[in-house]
N, C-alpha and C positions, 0 to 999 in steps of 0.2 A: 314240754317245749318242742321235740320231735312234730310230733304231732303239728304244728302252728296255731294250735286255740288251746285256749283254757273254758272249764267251764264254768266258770266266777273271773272275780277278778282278784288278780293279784295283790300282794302288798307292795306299794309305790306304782300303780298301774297307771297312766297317763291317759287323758282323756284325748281323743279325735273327732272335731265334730263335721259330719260330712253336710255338706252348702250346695246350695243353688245358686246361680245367680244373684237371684232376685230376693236369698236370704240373707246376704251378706250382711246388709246395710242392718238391720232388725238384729242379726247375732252380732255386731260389733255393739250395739247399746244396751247388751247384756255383762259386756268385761268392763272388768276396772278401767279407768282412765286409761293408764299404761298400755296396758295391752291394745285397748280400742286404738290409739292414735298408733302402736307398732305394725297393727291391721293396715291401719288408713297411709300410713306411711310407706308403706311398702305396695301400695297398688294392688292387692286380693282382691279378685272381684266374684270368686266360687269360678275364675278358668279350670274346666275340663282336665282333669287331671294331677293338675297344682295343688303342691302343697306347702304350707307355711305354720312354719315353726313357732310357735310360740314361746319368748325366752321368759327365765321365773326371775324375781328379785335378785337373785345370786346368780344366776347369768345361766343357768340349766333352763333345758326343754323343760318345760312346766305341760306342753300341749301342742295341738296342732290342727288345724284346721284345712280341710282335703275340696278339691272344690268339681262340684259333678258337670259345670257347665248348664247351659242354658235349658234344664227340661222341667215337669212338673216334677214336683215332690208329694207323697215317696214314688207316683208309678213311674217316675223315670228312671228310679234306682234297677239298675240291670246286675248281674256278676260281673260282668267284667267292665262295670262303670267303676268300680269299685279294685278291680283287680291290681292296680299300682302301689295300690298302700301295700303289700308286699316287698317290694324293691324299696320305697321311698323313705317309711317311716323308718327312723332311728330303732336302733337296738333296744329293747328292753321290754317291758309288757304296757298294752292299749286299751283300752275300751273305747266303741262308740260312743259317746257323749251323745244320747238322741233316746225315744221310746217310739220303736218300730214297732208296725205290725207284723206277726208271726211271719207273713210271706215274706214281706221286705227284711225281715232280719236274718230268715235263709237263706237270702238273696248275697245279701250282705256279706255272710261267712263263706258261703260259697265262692264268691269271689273272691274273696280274701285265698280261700282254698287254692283257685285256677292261679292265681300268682304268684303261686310257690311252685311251681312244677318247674325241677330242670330235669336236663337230660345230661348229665356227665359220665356215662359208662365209659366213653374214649378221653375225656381229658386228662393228662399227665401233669398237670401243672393251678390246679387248683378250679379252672373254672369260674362259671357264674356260681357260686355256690349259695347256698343258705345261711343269712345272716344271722345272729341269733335274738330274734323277736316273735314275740307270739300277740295273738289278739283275743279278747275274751269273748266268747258267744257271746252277741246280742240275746237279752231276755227272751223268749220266745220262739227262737230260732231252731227248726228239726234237726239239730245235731246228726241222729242215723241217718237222714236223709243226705245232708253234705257230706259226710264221712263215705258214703255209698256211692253219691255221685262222684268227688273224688279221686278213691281210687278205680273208680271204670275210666276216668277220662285219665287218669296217670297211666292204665293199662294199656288201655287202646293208643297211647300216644308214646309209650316207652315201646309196644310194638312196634309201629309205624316205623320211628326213627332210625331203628337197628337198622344196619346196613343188610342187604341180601345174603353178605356170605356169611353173617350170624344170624338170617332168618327167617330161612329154606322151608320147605314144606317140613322136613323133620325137627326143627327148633319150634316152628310154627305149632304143630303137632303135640311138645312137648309142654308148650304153653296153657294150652287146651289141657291137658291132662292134669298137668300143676292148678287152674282153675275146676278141674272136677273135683279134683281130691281134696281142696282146701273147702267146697261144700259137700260132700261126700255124695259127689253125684255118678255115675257111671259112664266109663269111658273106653272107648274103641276105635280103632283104625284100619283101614282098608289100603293095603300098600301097594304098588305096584302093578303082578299080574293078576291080584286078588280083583282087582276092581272091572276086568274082564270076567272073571268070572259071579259078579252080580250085575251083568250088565250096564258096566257104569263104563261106558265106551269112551262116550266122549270127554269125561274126565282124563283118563287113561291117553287118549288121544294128541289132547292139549299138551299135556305134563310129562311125557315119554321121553321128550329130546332133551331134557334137564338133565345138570348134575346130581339132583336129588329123583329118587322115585316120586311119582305121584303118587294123592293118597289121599282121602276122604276120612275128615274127623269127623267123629259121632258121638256127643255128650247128651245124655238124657237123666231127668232129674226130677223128683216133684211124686205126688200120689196118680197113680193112671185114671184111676175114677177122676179127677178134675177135667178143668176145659184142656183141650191139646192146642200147646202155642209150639209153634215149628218156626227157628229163626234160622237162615239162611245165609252165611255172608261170604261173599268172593274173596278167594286167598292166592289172588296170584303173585306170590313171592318177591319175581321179576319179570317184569315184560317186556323180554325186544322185540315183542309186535313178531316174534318168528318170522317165517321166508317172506313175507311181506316185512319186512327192516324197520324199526321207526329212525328217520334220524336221530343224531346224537343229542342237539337239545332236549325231545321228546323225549329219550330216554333217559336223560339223568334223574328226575325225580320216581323212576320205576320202581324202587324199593317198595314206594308206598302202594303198590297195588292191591294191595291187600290190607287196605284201609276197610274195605267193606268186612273182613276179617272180625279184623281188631275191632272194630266199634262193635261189630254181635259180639264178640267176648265180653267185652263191658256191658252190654247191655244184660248178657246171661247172669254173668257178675251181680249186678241191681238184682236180677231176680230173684237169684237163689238166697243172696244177703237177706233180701228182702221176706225171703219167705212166702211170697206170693204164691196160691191156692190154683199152683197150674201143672199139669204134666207137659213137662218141657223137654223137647227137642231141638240141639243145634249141630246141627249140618256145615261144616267147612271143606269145598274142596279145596286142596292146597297141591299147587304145582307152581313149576316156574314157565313161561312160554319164551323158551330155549332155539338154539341153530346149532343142530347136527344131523348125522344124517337121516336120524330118526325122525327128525320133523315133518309134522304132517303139510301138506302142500295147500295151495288155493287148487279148488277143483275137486278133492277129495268129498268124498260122501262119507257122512259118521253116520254110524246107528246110534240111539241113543236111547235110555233106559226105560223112557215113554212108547216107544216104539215106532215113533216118529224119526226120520231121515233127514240128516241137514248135509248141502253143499255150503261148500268152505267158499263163500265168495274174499274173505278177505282174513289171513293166518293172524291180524290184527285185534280181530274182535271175538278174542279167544275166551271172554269173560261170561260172556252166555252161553260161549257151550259147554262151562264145567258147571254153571250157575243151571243149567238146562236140566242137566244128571240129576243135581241134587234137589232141583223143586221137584223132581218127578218122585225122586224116593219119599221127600217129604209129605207128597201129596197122597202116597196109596195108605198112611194111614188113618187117612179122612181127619184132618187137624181143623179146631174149629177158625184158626186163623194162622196163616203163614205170612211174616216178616220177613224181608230180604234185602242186602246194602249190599252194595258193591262201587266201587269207583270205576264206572262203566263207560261212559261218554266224555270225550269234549265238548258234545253236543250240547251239553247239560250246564258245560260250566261257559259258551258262549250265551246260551241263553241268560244264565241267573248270577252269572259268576261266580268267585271260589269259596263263599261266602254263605252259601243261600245252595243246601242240596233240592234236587227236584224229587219231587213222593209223587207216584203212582199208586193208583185205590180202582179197584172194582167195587168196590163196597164204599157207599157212602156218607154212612155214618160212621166204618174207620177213618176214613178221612178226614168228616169235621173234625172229630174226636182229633186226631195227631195235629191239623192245624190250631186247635184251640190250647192243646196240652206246648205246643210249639209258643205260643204268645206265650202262654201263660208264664214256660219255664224260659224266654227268651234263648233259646235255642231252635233258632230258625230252620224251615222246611216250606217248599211252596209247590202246594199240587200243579201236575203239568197233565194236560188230558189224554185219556189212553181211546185216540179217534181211531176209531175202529173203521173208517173208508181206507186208513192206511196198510192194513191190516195185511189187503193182500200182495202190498208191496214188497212182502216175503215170500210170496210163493213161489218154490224152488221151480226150475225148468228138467233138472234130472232127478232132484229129490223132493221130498215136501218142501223143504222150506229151505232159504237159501239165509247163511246167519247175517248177509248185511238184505240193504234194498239195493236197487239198480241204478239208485238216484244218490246224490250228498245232502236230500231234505230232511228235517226232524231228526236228526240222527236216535235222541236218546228217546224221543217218543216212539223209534221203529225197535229197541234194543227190549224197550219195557210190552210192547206186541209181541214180539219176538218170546217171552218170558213166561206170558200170560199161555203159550199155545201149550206149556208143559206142567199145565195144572187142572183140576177138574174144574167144569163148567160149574159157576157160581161158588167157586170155594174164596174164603173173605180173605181178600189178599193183599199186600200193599207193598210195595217197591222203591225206596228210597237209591237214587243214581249221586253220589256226594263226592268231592274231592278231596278231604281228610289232610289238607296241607295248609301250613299261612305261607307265604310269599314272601309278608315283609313282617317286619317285628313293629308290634306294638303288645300294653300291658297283656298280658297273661295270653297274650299268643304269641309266643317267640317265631322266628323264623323255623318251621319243621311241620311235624304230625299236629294233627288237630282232631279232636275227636268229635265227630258230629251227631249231630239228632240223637245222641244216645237218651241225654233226659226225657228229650219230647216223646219218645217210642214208650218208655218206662211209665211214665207220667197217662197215656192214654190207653196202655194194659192195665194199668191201677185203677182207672177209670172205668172201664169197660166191665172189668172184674167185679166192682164196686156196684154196676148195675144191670148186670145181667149174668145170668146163671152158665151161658156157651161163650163168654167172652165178645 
């Protein structure tokens, strides 16, 4: 029960049949009289989300009927079309009433999965909490694979949500470590003035004026003869934007900066669960971008571990220059592919809004690859193009490169240039800029952390693995 599925079904398990629109009419002249005319009487018509109870002789739920709204069946079943039966159905044990296809049935429980997710570490007084109902896998259904999915989005999203002063670079850190140990993978951290002394300046640089030292996690895992996947993801703790200030709207949701974080943790998660046939490398710098007097200024020049020189045009866009450190260590041990998330731009979520992260690809078959693996697992991603006339819109006036442009164009197309210049020529790379928050609450995305593109990433290294020998 814990768990919310069974893998059968129970004794007295109650059937749910999920409706379309346009099935309504066809499954009411499948029930008894009764029930058909309590169907008809009550106005179901398969509305988006709605559910209707179906009462038995003796006046108990006998059933229920859940309605998807107006798409085709099954390719309109998504997870989180499905994600309300969670919250909605009655207590007790379910099955779908229906014979799914294998994908539509993991689709299914998967959603059923994302519906369960709270987040009550701070509530005193009982919370949303979990009712006690379970559903039974659909026949078919990759069970490991939901259970994987899961808890990486449980991960990345019980990250997220921690507030900053329980989820500093050293909590952060200690997360990473609790995820090596639990796949026995190997783990290390670079603290403070340690990371001066491996040339990781600009990390150091960023993260210095925090309460917490800054520090570079390093988890690696897997056989070294395999392909080398090196994933990447920004850990900025908290961002007040440093001596460049963000306003105070701007900074209320700064906890989650380190959504690019969390979602590589889950996705390492998937991996290592998974077992997948990779020598894996995850890279996190983690700092907070702090005011004191340690902070580094606009104007300043960092070295940086490339050897490459950046002017601070703006103490704001503090995410590429720890993100900068660590694609470069990633990069000298020739990886046949490097993944990297960060919650990097505004720019990214004017263009696609908060819903829809932007992927960057040098390589163009990683890229169909992740957008196809994105349809597939309904977990959206939408390439944004890395136009290279932009390019020298970075070029510094006192150092190489200056980490904004001169301009407020492209923003998140100038951050992924930017990104690109701390990697070798032609290494197969892809760059995901995502927001990692819901705004408002609907099914199975409450108001908080959200964890993004993790499947789609998962879903097209599975792929790639599957056919080709260097990933």
């Amino acid at each position: 029960m814990n768990e919310g599925f069974t893998l059968g079904r129970e004794s007295g398990s109650r059937p749910v049949w999920l409706l379309t629109a346009g099935q309504v009419e066809h499954w009411r002249d499948t029930l008894e009289p009764a029930t058909a005319n309590w169907a008809r009487v009550s106005g179901f018509g398969g509305e988006k989300h709605r559910l209707l109870l179906l009462p038995g002789a003796d006046g108990s739920v006998r059933g229920a009927a859940f309605g998807l709204g107006d798409v085709d069946f099954p390719q309109g079943i998504a997870p989180l079309s499905v994600a309300p039966l969670a919250d909605k159905l009655p207590q007790g044990h379910w099955h779908v009433e229906a014979s799914l296809e294998p994908e539509v049935a993991t689709r299914v429980l998967l959603g059923w999965m994302l519906g369960r997710y709270r987040f009550d570490r701070y509530r005193t007084r009982g919370g949303n909490s979990l009712r006690s109902v379970s559903l039974a896998a659909p026949p078919g259904a990759d069970v490991d694979f939901v259970r994987r999915a899961a808890a990486a989005d449980a991960l990345a999203r019980d990250l997220i949500n921690t507030p900053a002063a329980d989820m500093g670079p050293a909590e952060l850190g200690s997360a990473a470590a609790q995820l090596a140990t639990r796949h026995g993978a190997e783990f290390s951290q670079l603290v403070g003035d340690a990371l001066l002394e491996q040339r990781l300046v600009a990390i150091h640089t960023v993260g210095r004026a925090g309460p917490q030292e800054p520090r570079l996690l390093d988890l690696r895992w897997g056989d070294p003869d395999r392909p080398r996947l090196a994933l990447v993801g920004k850990g900025v703790c908290f961002d007040t934007g440093g001596l460049d200030i963000k306003p105070s709207q701007s900074m209320a949701l700064m906890k989650k900066d380190m959504g690019g974080a969390a979602c590589t943790l889950g996705l390492a998660h998937m991996i290592m669960d998974a077992g997948l046939p990779v020598n894996l490398r995850v890279l996190v710098p983690a700092v907070e971008n702090s005011v004191d007097r340690r902070a580094f200024r606009p104007g300043d020049v960092i070295h940086t571990r490339k050897g490459l020189t950046v002017e601070v045009g703006n103490t704001d866009a503090e995410g590429r220059l720890i993100l900068a450190d660590a694609l470069a260590l990633a990069d000298e041990e020739g990886p046949d592919l490097v993944l990297d998330m960060a919650t990097l731009t505004g720019a990214a979520r004017t263009a696609l809004g908060p819903e829809v992260p932007a992927m960057y690809s040098n390589d163009e078959k990683l890229a169909v690859a992740l957008a196809a693996a994105s349809r597939r697992e309904c977990d959206p991603l939408w390439r944004m193009p890395l136009w290279q006339p932009y390019d020298e819109d970075i070029n510094g006036k006192v150092a190489d490169l200056n980490n904004i442009s001169g301009h407020g164009f492209a923003g998140s197309v100038i951050a992924a240039l930017f990104l690109q210049r701390f990697l070798s020529a032609g290494r197969s790379w892809a760059h995901i800029d995502l927001y990692a928050w819901n705004g408002r609450d609907r099914p199975g995305r409450p108001v908080g952390a959200e964890a993004q593109c993790i499947r789609a990433c998962y879903r097209a290294i599975e792929q790639r693995l599957e056919t080709s020998p260097r990933i």
